[in-house]
C-alpha positions as CSV (number, residue, x, y, z in Angstrom):
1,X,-39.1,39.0,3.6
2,X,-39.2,35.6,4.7
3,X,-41.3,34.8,7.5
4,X,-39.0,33.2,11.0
5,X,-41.5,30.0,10.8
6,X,-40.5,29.4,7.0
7,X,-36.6,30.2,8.3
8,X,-37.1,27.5,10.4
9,X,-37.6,25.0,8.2
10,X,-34.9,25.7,5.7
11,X,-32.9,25.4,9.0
12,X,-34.2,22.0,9.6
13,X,-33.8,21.5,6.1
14,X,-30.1,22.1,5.9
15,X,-29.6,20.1,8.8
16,X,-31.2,16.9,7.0
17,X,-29.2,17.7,4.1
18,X,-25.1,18.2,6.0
19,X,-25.6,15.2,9.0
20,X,-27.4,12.9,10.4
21,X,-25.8,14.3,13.7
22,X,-28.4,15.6,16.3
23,X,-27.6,18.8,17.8
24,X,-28.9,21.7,19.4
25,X,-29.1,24.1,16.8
26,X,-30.0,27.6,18.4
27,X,-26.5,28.6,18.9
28,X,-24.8,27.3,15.9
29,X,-22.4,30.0,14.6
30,X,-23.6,30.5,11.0
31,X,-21.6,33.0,8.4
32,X,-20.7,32.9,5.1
33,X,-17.5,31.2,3.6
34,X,-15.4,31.3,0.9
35,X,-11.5,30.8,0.8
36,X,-11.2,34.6,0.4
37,X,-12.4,34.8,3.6
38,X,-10.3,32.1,5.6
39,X,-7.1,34.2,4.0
40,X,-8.8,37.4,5.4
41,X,-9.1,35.9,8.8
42,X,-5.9,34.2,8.7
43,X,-4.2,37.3,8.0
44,X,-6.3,39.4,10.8
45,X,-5.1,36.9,13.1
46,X,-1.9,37.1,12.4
47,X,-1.5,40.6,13.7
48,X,-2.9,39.4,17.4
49,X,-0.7,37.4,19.9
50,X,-2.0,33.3,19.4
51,X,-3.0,31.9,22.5
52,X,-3.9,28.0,21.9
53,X,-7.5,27.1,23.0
54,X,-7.1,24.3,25.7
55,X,-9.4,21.7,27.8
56,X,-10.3,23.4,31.1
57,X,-7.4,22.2,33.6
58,X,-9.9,20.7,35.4
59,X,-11.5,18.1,32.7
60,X,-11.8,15.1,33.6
61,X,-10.7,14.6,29.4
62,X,-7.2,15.6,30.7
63,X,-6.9,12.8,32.4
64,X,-7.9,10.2,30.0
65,X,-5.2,7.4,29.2
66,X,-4.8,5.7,26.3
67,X,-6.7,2.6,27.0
68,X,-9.4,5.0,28.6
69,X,-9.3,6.9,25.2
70,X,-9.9,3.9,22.8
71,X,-13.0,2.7,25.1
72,X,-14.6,5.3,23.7
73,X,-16.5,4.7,20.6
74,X,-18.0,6.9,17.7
75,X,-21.6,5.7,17.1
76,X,-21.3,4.8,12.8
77,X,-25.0,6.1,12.5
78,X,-24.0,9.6,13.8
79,X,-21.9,9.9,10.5
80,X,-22.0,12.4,8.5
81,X,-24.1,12.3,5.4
82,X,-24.6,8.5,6.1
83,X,-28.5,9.0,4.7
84,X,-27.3,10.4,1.3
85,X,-26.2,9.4,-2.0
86,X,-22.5,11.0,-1.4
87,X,-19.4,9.1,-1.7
88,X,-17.7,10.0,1.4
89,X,-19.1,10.1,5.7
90,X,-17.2,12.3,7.8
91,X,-17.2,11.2,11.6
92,X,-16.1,13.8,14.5
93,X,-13.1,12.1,16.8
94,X,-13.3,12.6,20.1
95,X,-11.2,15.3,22.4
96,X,-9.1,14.3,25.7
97,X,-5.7,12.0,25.9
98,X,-3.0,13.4,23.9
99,X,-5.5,15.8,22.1
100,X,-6.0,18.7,24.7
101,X,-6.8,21.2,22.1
102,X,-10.7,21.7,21.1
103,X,-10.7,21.8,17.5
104,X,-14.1,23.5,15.5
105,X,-15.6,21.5,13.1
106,X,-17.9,23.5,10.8
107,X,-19.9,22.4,7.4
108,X,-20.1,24.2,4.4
109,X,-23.1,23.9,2.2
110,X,-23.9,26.6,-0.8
111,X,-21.1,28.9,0.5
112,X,-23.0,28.9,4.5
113,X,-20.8,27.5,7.2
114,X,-22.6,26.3,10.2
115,X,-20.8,24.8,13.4
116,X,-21.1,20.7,14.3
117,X,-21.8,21.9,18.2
118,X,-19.3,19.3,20.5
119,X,-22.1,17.1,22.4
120,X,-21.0,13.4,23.8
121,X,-24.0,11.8,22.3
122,X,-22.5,10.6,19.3
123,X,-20.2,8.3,21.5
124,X,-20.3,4.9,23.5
125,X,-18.7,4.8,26.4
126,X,-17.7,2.3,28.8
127,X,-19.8,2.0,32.1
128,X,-17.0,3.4,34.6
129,X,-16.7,6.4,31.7
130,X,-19.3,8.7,33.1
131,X,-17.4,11.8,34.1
132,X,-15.9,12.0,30.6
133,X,-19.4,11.5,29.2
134,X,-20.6,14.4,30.9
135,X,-18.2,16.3,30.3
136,X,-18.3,19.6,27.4
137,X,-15.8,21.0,25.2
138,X,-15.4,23.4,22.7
139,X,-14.4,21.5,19.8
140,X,-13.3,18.0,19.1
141,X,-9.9,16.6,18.4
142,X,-10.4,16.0,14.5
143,X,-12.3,14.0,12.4
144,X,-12.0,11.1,10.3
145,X,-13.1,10.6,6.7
146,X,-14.5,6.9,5.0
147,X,-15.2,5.9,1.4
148,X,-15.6,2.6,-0.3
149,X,-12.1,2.9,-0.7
150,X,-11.1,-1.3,-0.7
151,X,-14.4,-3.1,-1.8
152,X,-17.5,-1.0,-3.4
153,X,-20.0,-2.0,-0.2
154,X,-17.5,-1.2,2.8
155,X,-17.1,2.7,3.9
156,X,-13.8,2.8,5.2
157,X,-11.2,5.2,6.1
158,X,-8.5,7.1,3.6
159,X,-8.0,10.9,5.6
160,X,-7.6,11.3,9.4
161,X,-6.9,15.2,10.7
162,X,-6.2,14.8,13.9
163,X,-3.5,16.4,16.5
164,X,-1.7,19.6,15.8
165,X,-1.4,20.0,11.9
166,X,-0.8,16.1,11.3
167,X,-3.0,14.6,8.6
168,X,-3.0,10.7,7.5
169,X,-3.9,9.2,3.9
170,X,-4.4,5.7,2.5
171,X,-4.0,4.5,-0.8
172,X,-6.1,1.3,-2.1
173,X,-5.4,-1.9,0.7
174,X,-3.3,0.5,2.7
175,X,-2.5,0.3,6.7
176,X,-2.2,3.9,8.0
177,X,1.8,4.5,8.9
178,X,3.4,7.8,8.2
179,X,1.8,11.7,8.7
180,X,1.6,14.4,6.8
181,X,1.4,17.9,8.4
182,X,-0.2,21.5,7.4
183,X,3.8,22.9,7.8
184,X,7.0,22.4,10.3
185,X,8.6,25.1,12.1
186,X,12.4,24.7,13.8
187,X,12.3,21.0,13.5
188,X,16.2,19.4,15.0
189,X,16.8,23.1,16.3
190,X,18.4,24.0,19.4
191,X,15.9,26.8,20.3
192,X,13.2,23.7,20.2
193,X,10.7,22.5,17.5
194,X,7.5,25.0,17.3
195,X,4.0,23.0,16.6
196,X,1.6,25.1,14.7
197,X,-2.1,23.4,15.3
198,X,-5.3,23.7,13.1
199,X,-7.8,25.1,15.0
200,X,-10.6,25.2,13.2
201,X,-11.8,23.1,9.9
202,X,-14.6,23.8,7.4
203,X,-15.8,20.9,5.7
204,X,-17.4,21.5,1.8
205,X,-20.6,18.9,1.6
206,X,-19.2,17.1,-1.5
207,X,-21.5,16.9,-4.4
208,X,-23.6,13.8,-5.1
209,X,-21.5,10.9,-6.5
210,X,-18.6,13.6,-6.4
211,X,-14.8,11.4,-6.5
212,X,-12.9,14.4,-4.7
213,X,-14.3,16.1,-1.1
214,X,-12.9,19.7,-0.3
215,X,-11.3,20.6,3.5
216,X,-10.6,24.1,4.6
217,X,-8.7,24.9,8.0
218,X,-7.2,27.7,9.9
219,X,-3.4,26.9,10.9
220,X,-2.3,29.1,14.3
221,X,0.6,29.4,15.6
222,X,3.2,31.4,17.9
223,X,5.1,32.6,14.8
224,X,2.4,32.7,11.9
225,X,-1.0,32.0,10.7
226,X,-2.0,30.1,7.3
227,X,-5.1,29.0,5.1
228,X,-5.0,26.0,3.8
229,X,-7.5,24.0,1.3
230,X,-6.8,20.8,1.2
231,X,-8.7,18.8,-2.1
232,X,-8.6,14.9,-1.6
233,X,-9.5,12.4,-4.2
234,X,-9.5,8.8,-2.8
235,X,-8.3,6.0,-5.0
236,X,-5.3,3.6,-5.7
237,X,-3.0,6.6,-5.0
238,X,-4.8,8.8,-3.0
239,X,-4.5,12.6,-4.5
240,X,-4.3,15.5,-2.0
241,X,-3.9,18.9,-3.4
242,X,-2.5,21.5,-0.9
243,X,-3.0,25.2,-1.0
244,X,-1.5,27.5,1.8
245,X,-1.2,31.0,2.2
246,X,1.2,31.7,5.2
247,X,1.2,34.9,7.2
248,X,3.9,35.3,9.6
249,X,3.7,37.2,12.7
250,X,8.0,37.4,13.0
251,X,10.9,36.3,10.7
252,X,10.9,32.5,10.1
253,X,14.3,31.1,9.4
254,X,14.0,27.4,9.6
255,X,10.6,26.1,8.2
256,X,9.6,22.6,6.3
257,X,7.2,22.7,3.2
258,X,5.2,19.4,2.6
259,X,6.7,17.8,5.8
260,X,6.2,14.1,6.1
261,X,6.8,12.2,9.4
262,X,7.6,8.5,9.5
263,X,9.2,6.1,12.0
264,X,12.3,3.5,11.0
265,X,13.2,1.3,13.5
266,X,15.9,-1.4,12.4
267,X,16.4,-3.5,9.1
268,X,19.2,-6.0,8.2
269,X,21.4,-3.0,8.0
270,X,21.3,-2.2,12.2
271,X,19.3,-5.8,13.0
272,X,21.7,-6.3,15.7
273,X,20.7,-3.8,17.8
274,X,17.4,-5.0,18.5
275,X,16.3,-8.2,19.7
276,X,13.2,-9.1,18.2
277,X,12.0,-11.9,16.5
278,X,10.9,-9.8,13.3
279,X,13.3,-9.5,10.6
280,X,12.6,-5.2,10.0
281,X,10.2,-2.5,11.7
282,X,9.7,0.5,9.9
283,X,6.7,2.4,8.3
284,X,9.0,3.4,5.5
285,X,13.0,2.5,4.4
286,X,13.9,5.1,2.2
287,X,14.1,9.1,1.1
288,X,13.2,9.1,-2.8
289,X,14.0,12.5,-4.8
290,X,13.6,13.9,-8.0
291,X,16.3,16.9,-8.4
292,X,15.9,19.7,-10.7
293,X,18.2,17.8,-13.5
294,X,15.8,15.0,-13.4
295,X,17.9,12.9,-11.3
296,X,16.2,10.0,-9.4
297,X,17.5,9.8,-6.1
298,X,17.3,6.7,-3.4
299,X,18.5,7.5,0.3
300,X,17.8,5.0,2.3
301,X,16.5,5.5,6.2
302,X,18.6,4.7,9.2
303,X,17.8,4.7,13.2
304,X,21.2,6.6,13.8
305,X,22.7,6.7,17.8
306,X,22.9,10.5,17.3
307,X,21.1,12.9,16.1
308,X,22.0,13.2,12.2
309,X,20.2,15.9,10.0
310,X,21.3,16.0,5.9
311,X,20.5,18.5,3.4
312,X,19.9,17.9,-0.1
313,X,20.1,21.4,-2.1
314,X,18.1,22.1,-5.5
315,X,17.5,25.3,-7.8
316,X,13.8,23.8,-7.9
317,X,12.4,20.3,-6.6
318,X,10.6,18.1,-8.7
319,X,9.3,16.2,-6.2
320,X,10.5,14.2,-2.8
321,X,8.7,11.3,-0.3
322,X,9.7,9.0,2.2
323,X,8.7,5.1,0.4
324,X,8.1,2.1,1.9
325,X,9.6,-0.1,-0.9
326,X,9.3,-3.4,1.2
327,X,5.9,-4.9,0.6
328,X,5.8,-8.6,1.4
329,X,4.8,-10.1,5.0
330,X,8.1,-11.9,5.0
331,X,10.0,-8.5,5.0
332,X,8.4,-7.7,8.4
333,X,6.6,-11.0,9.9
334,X,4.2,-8.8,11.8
335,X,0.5,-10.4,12.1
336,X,-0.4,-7.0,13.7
337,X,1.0,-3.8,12.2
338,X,1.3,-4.9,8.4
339,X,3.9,-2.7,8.0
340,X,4.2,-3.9,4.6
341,X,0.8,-2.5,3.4
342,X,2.2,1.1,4.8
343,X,1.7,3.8,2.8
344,X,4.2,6.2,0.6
345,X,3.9,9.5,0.3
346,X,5.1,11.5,-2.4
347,X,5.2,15.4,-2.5
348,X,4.9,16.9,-5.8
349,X,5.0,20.7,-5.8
350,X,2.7,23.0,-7.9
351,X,4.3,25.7,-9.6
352,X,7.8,26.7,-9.2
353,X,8.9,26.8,-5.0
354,X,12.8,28.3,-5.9
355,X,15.7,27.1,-4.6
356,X,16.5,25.3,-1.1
357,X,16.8,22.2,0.0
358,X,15.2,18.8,1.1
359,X,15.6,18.2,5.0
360,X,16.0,15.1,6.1
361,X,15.9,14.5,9.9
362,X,17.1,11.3,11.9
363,X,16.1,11.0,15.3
364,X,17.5,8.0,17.7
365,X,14.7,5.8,18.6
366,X,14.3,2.3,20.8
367,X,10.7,2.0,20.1
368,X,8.6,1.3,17.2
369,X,5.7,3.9,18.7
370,X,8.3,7.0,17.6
371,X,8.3,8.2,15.1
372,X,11.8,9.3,14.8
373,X,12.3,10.3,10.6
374,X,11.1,13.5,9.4
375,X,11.3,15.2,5.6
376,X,10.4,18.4,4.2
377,X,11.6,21.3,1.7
378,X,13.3,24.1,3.2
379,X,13.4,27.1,0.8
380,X,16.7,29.4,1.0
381,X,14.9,32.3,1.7
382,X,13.3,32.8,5.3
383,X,9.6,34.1,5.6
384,X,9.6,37.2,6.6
385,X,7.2,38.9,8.9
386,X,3.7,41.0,7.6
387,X,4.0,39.4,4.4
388,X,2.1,36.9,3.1
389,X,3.2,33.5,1.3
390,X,1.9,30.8,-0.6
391,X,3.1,27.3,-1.3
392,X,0.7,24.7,-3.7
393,X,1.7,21.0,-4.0
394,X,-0.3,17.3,-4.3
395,X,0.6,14.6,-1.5
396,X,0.4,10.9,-3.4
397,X,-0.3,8.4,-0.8
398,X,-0.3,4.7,-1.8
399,X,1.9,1.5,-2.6
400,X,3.4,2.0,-5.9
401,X,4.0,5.1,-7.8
402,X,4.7,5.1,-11.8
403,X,7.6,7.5,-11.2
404,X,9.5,5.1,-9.1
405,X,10.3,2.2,-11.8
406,X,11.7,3.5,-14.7
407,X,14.2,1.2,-14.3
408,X,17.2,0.5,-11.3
409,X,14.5,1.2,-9.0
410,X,16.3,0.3,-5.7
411,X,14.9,-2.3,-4.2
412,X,17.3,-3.0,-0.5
413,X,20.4,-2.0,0.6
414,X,22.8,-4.1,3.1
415,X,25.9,-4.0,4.2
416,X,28.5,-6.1,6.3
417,X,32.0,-6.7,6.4
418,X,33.8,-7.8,3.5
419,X,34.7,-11.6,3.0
420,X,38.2,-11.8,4.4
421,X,38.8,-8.8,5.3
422,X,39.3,-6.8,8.5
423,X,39.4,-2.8,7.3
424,X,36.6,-3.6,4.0
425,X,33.0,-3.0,4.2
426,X,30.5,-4.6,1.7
427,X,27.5,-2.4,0.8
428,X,25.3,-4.4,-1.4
429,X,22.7,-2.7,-3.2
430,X,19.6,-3.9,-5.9
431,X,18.2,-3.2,-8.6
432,X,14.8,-4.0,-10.2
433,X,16.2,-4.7,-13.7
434,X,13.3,-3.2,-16.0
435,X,15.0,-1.5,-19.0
436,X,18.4,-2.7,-18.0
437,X,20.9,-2.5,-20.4
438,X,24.2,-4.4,-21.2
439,X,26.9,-2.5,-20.3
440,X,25.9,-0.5,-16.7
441,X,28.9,1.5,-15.7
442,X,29.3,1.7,-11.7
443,X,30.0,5.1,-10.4
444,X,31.1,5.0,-6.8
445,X,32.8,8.0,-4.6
446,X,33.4,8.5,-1.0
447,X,34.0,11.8,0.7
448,X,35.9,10.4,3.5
449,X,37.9,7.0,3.3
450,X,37.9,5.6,-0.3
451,X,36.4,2.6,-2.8
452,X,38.2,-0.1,-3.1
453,X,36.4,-2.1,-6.0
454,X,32.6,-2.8,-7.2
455,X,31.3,-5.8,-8.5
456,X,27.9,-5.7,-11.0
457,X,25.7,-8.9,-11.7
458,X,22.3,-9.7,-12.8
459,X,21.1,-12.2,-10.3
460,X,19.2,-14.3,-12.1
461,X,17.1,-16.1,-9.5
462,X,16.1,-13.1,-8.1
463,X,15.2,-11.0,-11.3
464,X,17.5,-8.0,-10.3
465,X,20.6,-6.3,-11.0
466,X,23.1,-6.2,-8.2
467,X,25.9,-4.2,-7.7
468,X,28.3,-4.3,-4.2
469,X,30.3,-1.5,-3.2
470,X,33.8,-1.8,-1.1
471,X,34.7,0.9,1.3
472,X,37.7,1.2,3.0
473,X,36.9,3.4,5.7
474,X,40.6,4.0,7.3
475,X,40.4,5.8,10.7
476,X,37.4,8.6,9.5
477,X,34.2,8.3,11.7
478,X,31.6,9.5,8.7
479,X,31.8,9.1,5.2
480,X,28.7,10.0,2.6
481,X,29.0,7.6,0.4
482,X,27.6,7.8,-3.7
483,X,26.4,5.2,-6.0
484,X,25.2,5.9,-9.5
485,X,24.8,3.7,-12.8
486,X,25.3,5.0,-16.4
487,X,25.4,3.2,-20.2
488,X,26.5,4.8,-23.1
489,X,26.9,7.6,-21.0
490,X,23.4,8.6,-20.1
491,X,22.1,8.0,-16.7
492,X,20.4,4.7,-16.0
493,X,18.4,4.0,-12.4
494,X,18.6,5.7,-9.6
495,X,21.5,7.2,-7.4
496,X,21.8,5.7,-4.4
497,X,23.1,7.9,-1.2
498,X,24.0,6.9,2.3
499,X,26.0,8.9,5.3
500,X,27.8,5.9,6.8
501,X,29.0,5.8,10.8
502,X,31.4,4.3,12.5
């Protein structure tokens, strides 16, 4: 039996060892973990009514605004395994503001969890900041994750988990723009959009020199529970593997798998309607698919003035992301937001998910602090309740994926009214011209309205392969309009869709 004197130490020990973090650590909850477990408890839960953990009414964090909020600093020194010979620091982020729901943070060394207790230590504050410095809570809102992600001697961030089930990556010299989240419930529905939250995380101590860190957390909601393990390997395309188990508490009919979040503003297709000085605002321009016949698919983003929602229906996905394909300054003029270092995020799933559909959502938005687009896969079946389900896929964040250019990658889109005409609208798309062949064959359809001609060229002082499409829209309102390039008969590039409005 060991002695409580020589408990102590290994105590102290595996407090060295997980943070440099100081804590109180008589009341840390210790048990054992394993994923095995976190399904177990995910499933228990499932069969209880959820009631959200929440800030006491009466903390002064409640009241924090966001200028309040960004006054307060994490202290770097507090991080994480900062003192060890690990590739990755994890820093705890700070409850109050928009983040009113105390999250656990727990570490996970030789299969032992132990609890990072909530103290306010770890933070600077400014002078007039005292009440929220005093303040206690049971959890923080998240917690952020560095490497030497950009240049071998700098720490700094690639994964953010923070607010309900949103999650943020970065690839190699990446800006952070569009979220990721654990799973979307009755997003665009008239009953209202359910948000799940993580409520607890559990945080594997990665191994020395180890390139991938491991992330367990508890998802809670209303209408289910879930695991999830999340796997994250830093790099030029940052790799996250994703495995969920789901456990709903009633029938789910409308539910997103993978769901991405992302905010368009304008481009030089709806320019007009905004006056600012910058030429394009978005954190990504376009819905990129791969379809079960190996089709690649291009549908580029719009800020529509209603509320538009399309479905794109597969036997089984390949893979689907919203891109930001726009990656010099010049495209966005920003000295601030870099929106052309944001991120694109590619789902990829693992095994075979069965027929559905990718859901693409299109909110109306005047501001660029929206975000207004939203993607996921929608499987044809509904979840149904006391059963459990399971969903595996990788989210790719970064600039440039291989699978995008295997030539007639589509680079812009515009449109305009045709030269000389009243009732004629241009829409001119290109073409990166890798692979291209010598005799492209234009496909163009319209399911409202009609084509009235296309016209092909490779644009020599540009490098790439244009092709403009005339539309004739007669009196209709709404047209989805089709675009796709063959030679010899075989496919070549990819197919370019847009839902036009009047």
């Amino acid at each position: 039996m060991i002695s409580k004197s020589i408990q102590t130490v290994l105590l102290c020990v595996f407090v060295l060892l997980t943070s440099t973090l100081t804590f109180a650590q008589d009341d840390r909850p210790t048990h054992k973990f394993n994923r095995q477990w976190l399904e177990e408890k995910a499933k228990e839960l499932a069969a209880k009514e959820f009631v959200e953990p929440k800030l006491a009414p009466d903390s002064p964090l409640n009241n924090l605004n966001y200028d309040d909020y960004r006054k307060i600093q994490f202290q770097r020194g507090a991080s994480v395994w900062k003192n060890e010979d690990r590739n990755f620091r994890l820093s705890p982020m700070h409850p109050g503001f928009l983040f009113k729901t105390p999250v656990k943070l727990n570490l996970v060394v030789g299969g032992t969890s132990r609890r990072i207790l909530y103290t306010s230590d770890i933070f600077n504050y400014d002078k007039e900041q005292k009440a929220a410095k005093e303040t206690q809570a049971e959890g923080y809102s998240g917690f952020k994750l560095t490497t030497p992600i950009n240049k071998p001697d700098v720490w700094d961030e690639f994964l953010v988990y923070q607010g309900g089930t949103y999650f943020r990556g970065l690839g190699k010299d990446n800006w952070y723009g569009l979220s990721a989240r654990g799973l979307a419930v009755n997003t665009a529905k008239p009953t209202g959009e359910e948000f799940p939250v993580f409520t607890e995380f559990w945080i594997e101590r990665p191994k020395e020199q180890g390139q991938s860190i491991v992330i367990h957390a508890l998802l809670e909601s209303a209408s289910l529970t879930g695991a999830f393990t999340f796997k994250a390997t830093p790099g030029e395309n940052t790799e996250i593997e994703v495995n969920s188990a789901l456990y709903p508490r009633k029938q789910i009919d409308s539910f997103g798998i993978g769901p991405l979040t992302s905010m368009f503003l304008y481009n030089g297709v709806n320019r007009t309607r905004f006056d600012d000085t910058r030429p394009a605002v978005h954190d990504s321009d376009g819905l990129f698919m791969i379809n079960s016949q190996n089709e690649r698919i291009w549908r580029p983003l719009t800020n529509p003035r209603k509320l538009q929602v399309s479905a794109f229906g597969d036997k089984t996905l390949k893979g689907f992301g919203l891109f930001q394909r726009h990656r010099k300054f010049t495209d966005f003029e920003d000295m601030e937001a870099h929106y052309e270092a944001r991120p694109s995020a590619w789902v990829e799933p693992i095994g075979n998910w069965g027929p559905g559909h990718v859901e693409l959502v299109e909110i109306p938005t005047n501001s660029e602090i929206h975000d207004n687009i939203v993607a996921f896969w929608q499987p044809s079946e509904p979840m149904k309740a006391n059963r459990a389900y399971s969903f595996q896929y990788k989210i790719s964040w970064g600039s440039v994926f291989a699978l995008e250019d295997k030539g007639g990658r589509i680079l812009s889109t515009a449109t305009g009214k045709a030269l000389g005409s009243e009732t004629v609208r241009d829409f001119v798309i290109d073409y990166s011209s890798l692979n291209l062949p010598d005799d492209v064959v234009v496909s163009a359809s319209a399911s409202t309205g009609k084509i009235v001609g296309t016209i092909q060229k490779f644009m020599d002082k540009t490098g790439l392969y244009r092709v403009v499409v005339k539309f004739e829209p007669g009196r209709e309102d709404l047209s989805e309009l089709r675009v796709s390039l063959s030679s010899k008969d075989k496919a070549w590039g990819e197919t370019w869709l847009y839902r036009w409005n009047r």
